[in-house]
C-alpha positions, -999 to 999 in steps of 0.1 A, spaced: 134 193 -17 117 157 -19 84 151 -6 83 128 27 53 106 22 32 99 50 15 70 51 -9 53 76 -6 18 81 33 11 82 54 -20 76 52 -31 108 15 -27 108 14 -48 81 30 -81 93 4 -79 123 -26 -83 103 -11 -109 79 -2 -127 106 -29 -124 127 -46 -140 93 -22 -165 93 3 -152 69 39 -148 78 59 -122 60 96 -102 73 92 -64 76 112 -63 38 85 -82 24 59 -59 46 77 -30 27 72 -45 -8 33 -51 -1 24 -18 12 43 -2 -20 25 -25 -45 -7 -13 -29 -2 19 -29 1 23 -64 -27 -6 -69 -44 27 -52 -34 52 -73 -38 31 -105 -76 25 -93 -83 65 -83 -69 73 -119 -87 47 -136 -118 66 -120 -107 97 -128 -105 90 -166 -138 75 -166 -155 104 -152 -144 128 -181 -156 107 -208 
């Protein structure tokens, strides 16, 4: 069974504020971004995770 992820701003979501902010990007590219950030996200919750043990 995989696990559906659930995720709050979507794709669509995305291209809206970049181009509200003057950035124009397809929903593909939208995709791309929001996956990179989320694992900027985990990356950066792990990273502070590790540094609280020690």
């Amino acid at each position: 069974m995989t696990k559906e992820k659930k995720r709050k701003v979507t794709p669509q979501k995305t291209v809206e504020i970049l181009k509200k902010h003057g950035t124009t990007v397809t929903l593909d590219e939208a995709k791309i971004i929001l996956a990179m950030m989320y694992e900027f996200g985990k990356l950066a919750v792990n990273q502070d995770l590790i540094k609280g043990r020690h």
